[in-house]
PLY file of the C-alpha trace (Angstrom):
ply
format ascii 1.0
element vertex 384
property float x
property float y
property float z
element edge 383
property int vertex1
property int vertex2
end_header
-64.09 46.40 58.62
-62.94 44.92 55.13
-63.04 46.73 52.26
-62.45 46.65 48.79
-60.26 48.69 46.75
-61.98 51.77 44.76
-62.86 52.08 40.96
-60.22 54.39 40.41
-57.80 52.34 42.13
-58.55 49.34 40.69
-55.01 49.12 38.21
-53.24 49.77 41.51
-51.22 46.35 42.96
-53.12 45.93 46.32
-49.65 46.08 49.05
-49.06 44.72 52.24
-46.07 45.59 54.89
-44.04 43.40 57.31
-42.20 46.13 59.81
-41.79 49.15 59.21
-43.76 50.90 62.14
-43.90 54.21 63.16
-40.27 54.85 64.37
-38.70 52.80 61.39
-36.71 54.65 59.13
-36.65 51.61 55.96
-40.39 51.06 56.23
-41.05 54.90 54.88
-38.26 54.49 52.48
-40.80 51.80 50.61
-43.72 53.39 51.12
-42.32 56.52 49.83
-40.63 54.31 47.32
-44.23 52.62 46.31
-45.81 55.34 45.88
-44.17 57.60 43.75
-45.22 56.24 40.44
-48.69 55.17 41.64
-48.39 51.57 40.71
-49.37 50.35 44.09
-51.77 50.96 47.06
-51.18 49.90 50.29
-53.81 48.45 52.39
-53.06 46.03 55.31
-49.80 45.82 57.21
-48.44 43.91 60.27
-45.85 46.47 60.85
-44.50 45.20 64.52
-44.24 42.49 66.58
-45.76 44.53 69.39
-49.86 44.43 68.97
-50.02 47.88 70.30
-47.76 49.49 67.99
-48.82 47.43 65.32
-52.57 49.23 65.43
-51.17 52.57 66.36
-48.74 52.13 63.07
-51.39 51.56 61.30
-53.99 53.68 62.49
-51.67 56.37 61.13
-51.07 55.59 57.82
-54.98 54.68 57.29
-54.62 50.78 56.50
-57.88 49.08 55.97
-56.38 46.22 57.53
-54.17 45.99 60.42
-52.60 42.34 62.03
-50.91 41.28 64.97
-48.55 39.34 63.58
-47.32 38.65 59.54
-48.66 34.81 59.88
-51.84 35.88 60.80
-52.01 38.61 58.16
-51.15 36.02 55.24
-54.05 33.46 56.01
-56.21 36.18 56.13
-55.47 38.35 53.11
-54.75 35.49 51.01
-58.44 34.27 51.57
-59.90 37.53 50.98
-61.34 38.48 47.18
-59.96 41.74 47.33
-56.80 40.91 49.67
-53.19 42.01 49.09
-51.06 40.86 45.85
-47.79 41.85 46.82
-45.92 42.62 50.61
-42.93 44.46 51.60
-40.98 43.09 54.31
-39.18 45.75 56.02
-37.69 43.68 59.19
-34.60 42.94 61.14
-32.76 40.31 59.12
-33.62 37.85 61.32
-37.09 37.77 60.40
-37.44 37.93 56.63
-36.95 34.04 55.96
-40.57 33.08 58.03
-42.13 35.99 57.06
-41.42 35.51 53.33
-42.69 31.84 53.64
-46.02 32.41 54.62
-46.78 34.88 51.54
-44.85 32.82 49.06
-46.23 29.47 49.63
-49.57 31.76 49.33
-49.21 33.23 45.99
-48.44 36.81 47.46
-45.37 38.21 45.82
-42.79 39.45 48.06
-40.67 42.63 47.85
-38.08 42.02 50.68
-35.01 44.08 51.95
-32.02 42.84 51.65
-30.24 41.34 52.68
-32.19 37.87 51.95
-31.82 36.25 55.53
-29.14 36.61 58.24
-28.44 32.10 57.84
-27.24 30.72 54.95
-29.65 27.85 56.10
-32.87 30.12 55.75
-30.94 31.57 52.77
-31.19 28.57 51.22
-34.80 27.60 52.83
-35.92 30.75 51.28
-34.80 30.36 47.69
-36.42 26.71 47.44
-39.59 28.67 48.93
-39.48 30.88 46.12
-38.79 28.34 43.14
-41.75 26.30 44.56
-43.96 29.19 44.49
-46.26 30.77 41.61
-45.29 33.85 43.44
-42.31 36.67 42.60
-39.25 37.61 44.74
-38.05 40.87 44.71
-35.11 42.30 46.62
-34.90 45.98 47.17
-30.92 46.11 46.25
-32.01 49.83 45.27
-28.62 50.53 44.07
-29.18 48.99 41.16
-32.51 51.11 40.29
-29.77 54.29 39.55
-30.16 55.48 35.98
-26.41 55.54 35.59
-25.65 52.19 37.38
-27.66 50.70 34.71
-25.86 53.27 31.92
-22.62 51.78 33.65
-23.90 47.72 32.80
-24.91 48.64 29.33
-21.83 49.43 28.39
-20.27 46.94 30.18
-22.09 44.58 28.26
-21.65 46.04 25.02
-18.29 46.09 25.54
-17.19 49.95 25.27
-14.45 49.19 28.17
-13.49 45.91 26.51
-12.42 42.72 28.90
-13.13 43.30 32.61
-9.10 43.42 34.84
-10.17 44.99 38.02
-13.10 46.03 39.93
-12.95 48.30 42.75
-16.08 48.89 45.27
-16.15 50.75 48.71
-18.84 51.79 51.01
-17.83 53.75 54.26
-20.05 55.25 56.46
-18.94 56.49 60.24
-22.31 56.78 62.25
-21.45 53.18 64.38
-17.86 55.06 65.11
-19.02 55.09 68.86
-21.09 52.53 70.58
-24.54 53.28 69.78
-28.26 52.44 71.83
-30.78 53.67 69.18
-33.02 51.29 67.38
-31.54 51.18 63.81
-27.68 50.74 65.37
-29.01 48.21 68.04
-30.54 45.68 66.02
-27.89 45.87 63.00
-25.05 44.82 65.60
-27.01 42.20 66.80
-25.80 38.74 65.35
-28.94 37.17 66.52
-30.90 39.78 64.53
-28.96 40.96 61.70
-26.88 38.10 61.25
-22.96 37.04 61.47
-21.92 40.20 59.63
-22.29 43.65 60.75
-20.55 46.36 57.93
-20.19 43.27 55.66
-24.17 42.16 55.77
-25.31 45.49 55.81
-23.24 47.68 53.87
-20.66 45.48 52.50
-23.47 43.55 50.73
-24.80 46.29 48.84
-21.06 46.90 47.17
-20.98 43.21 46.99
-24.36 43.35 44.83
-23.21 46.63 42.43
-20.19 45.12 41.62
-21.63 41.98 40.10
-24.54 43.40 38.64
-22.54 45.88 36.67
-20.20 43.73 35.43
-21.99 40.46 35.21
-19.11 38.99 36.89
-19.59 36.13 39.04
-17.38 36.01 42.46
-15.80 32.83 43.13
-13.28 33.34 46.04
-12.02 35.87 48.84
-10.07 36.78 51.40
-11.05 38.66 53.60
-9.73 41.01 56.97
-12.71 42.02 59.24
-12.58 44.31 62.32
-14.84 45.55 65.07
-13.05 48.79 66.41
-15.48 49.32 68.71
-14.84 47.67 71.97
-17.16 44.47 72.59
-19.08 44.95 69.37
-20.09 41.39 68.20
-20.40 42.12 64.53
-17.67 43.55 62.33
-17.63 47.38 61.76
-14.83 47.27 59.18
-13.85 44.45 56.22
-11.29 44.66 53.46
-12.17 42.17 50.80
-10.13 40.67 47.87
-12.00 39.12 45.35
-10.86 36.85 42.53
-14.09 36.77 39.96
-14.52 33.66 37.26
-12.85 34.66 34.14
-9.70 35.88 35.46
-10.53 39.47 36.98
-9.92 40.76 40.65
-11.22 42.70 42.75
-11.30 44.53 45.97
-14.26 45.52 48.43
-13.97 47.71 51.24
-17.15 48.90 53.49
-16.83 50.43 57.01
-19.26 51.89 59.42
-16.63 53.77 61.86
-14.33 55.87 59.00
-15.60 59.51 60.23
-16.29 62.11 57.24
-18.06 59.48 54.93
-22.04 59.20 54.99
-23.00 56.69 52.21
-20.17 56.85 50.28
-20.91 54.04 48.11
-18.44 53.85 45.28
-17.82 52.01 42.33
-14.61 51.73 39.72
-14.18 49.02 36.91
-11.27 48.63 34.44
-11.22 46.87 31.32
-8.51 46.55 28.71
-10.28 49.09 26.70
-11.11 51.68 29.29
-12.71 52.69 33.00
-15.78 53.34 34.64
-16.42 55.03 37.77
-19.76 56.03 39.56
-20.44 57.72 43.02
-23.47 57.63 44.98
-23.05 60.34 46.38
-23.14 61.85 43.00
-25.45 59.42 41.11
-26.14 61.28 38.40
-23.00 61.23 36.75
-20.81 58.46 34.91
-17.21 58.96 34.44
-16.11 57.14 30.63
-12.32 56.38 30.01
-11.57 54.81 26.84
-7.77 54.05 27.07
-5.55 56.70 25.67
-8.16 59.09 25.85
-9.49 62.16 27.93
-12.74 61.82 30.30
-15.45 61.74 29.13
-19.07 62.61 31.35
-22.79 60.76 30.53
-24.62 62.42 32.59
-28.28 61.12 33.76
-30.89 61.71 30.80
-28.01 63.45 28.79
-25.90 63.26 25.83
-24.56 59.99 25.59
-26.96 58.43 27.98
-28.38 54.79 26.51
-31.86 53.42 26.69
-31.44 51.17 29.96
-30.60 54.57 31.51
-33.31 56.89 29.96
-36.35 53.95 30.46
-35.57 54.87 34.55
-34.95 58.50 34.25
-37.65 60.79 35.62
-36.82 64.66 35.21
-34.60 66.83 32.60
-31.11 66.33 33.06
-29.58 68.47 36.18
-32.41 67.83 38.41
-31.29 65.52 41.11
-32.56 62.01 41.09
-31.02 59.63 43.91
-31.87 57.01 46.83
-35.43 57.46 46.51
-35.64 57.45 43.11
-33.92 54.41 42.42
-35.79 52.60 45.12
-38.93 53.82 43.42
-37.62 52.38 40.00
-37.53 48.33 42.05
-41.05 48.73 42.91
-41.91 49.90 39.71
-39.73 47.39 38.20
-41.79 44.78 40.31
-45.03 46.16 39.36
-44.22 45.68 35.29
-43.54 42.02 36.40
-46.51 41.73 38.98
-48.98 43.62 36.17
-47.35 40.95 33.65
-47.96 38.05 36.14
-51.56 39.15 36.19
-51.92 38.54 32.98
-49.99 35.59 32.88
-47.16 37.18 30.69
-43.28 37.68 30.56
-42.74 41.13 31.49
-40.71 42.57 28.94
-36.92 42.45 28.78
-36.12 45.72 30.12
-37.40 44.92 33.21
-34.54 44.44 36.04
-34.79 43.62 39.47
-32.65 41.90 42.23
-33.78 38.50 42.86
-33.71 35.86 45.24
-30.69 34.01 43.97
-28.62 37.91 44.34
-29.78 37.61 47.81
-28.47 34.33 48.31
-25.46 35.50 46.75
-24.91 37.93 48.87
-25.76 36.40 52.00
-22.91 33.90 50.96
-20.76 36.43 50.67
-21.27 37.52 54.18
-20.95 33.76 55.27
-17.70 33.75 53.76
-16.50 36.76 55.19
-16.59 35.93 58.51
-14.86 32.38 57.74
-12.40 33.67 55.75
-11.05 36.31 58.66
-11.75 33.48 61.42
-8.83 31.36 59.40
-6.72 34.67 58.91
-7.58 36.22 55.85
-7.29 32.47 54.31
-9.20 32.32 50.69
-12.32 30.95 50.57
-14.50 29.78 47.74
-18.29 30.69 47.00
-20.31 28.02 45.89
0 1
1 2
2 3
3 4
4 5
5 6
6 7
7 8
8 9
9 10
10 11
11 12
12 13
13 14
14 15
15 16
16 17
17 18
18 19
19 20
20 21
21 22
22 23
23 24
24 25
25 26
26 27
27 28
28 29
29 30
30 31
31 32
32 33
33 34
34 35
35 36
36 37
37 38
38 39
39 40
40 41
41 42
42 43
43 44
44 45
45 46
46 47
47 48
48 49
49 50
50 51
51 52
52 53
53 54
54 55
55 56
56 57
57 58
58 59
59 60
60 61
61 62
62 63
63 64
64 65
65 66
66 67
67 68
68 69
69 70
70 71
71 72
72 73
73 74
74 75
75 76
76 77
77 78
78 79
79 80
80 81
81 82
82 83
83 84
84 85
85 86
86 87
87 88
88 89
89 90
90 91
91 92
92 93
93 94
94 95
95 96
96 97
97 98
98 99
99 100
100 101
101 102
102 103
103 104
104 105
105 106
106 107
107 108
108 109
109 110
110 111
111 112
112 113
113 114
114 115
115 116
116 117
117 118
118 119
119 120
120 121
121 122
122 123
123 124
124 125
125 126
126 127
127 128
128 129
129 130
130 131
131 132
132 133
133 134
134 135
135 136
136 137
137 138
138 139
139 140
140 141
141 142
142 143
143 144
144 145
145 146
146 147
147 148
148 149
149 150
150 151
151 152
152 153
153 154
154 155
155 156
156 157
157 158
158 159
159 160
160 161
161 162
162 163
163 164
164 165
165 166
166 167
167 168
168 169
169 170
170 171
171 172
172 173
173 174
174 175
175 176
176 177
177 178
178 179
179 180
180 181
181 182
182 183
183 184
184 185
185 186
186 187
187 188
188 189
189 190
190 191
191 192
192 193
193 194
194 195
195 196
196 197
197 198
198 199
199 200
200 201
201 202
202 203
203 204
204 205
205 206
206 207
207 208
208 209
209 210
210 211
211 212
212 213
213 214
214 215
215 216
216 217
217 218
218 219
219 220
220 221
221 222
222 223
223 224
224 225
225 226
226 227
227 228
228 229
229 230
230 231
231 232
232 233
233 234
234 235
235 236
236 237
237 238
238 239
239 240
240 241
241 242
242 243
243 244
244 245
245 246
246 247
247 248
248 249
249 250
250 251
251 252
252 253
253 254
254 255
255 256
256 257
257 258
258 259
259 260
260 261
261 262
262 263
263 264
264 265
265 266
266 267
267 268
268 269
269 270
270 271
271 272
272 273
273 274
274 275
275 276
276 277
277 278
278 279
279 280
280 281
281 282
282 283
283 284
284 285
285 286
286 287
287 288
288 289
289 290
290 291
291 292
292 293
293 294
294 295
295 296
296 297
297 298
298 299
299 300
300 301
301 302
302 303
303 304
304 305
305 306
306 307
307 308
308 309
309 310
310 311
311 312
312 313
313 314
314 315
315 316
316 317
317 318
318 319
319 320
320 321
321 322
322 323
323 324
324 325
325 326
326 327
327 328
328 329
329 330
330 331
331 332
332 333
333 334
334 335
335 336
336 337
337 338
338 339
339 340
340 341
341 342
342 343
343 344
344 345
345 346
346 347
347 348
348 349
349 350
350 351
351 352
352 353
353 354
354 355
355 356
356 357
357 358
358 359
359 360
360 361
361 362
362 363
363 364
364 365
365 366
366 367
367 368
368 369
369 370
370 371
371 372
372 373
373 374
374 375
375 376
376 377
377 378
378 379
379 380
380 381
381 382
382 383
């Protein structure tokens, strides 16, 4: 049966979900993530490409609607009075570019994982898609909803660290440091379904993102080693990436999936000719300040010395731990401001900062030339 949404939820942005069934860990990421400052209620979902577990998915998190399939599930809610506004796409790689498609050219806004596509081609399909459309594009690079990721920009941008020399940006991890069966590891080093990167599309592309977004530097050539350590693994499970930015500055990127004793050990340095920055993820709520010549200083989260683009994102009292969830639950709310705006037909106000779907082609470019800068050994390669 279809039914409308209550009085009392009727400020709420009406959400639909691509993937993210029963046994998928990303899918209750965003729908913990969508939840947590109320700004959305979801209510239909095509959450696998199996029928069965599709309904049974469904069943269990009470959707009013349920679909076979995400083509099916656009026509249908975008003909509906009270159908969705907005869908999540939680899926393999592979997947995101036709599922994205049939919302967009619908007026549905999309909040997609990244990254974008695993092609450049649908990259590319996908961001003339989304230009076309009346429709947003969000793309859950959560990293960037951390309070003191965005402290770190702000000052960037202001200028407290001066010109930007170097940037430095890892992300190790070690649980593909043995061949792996389970869902999650099976699909991700599958080139058919995740795309021609493995560490670098999936990992490597989140360090990729938080480097530029903090600095506002734009990437325009690397070289780059990739690995795959494990034997007969398609994908790469290891890259070390040098980066020459526009402007003058250089970087390096490392992300790995098989360096045992590192979890998500996303990290982050940048040097200016004024002074330093470093952030962990692993310890997100605090932001190490060097102005040259002079001792350490700490901002911590919603503490002394904290700005405005930091405290606008900050839930709790400095001290309380705030971290992945949180800062995928600041995207979604992030989207919501520019959804609720959209309704409206207004400009959602400047504050508001979220991926799009021109970082997503970005990044899937970066992937792209990855893999053909270690296939003409380590040779540099521009990205344009």
């Amino acid at each position: 049966m279809v039914t409308g949404r209550s009085e009392e939820n009727a400020g709420r942005i009406r959400l639909g979900m691509v993937g993210g069934g029963n046994d998928a860990f990303i899918g209750g990421v965003h729908r913990i993530a969508a939840r947590l400052d109320d700004k959305f209620e979801l209510v239909a979902g095509a959450l696998s490409s199996a029928p069965e577990k599709a309904q049974v998915s469904g069943e269990a998190l009470g959707l009013a609607r349920i679909y076979d399939d995400f083509k099916q599930m656009a026509i249908r809610e975008a003909r509906l009075k009270s159908g969705i506004e907005a869908v999540s796409i939680v899926t393999p790689n592979h997947v995101h570019y036709a599922a994205a498609r049939e919302f967009l050219k619908r007026g549905i806004h999309v909040i997609c994982d990244k990254p974008l596509t695993s092609t450049l081609s649908d990259a590319k399909k996908l961001v003339k898609a989304a230009e076309s459309s009346d429709a947003l594009f969000i793309l859950t690079h959560n990293y960037t909803g951390y309070p003191m990721v965005r402290q770190a920009q702000e000052m960037v941008a202001n200028g407290d660290i001066g010109t930007i020399r170097v940037v430095q940006v890892e992300y190790p991890q070690d649980w593909l440091t043995e061949q792996q069966d389970f869902k999650q590891a099976e699909w991700r080093t599958d080139p058919e379904r995740s795309g021609a990167g493995g560490s670098t599309g999936d990992i490597g592309t989140h360090a990729y993102n938080l480097a530029c977004f903090v600095t506002g530097l734009e990437a325009e050539s690397l070289a780059a080693d990739l690995q795959a350590f494990v034997p007969e693994r398609p994908v790469d499970d290891n890259a070390h990436v040098m980066l020459r930015f526009k402007g003058g500055a250089r970087g390096m990127l490392w992300c790995s999936q098989v360096a045992p004793g590192n979890e998500n050990a996303l990290r982050l340095r940048v040097y200016g000719d004024k002074g330093g920055l470093e952030w962990a993820q692993e310890d997100p709520n605090y932001l190490w300040f060097t102005p040259y010549g002079e001792p350490k200083r700490l901002i911590t989260r919603n503490g002394a010395g904290a700005g405005d683009a930091a405290n606008r994102i900050s839930r709790v009292p400095p001290g309380h731990p705030e971290g992945y969830l949180e800062g995928f639950a600041n995207i979604y709310s992030e989207a919501a401001e520019a959804i609720q705006a959209h309704r409206n037909g207004k400009t959602p106000d400047a504050s508001v900062v979220y991926p799009t779907v021109q970082d997503g082609l970005s990044g899937v470019k970066f992937v792209g030339a990855c893999v053909q800068s270690a296939a003409r050994n380590s040779a540099w390669v521009k990205l344009d």
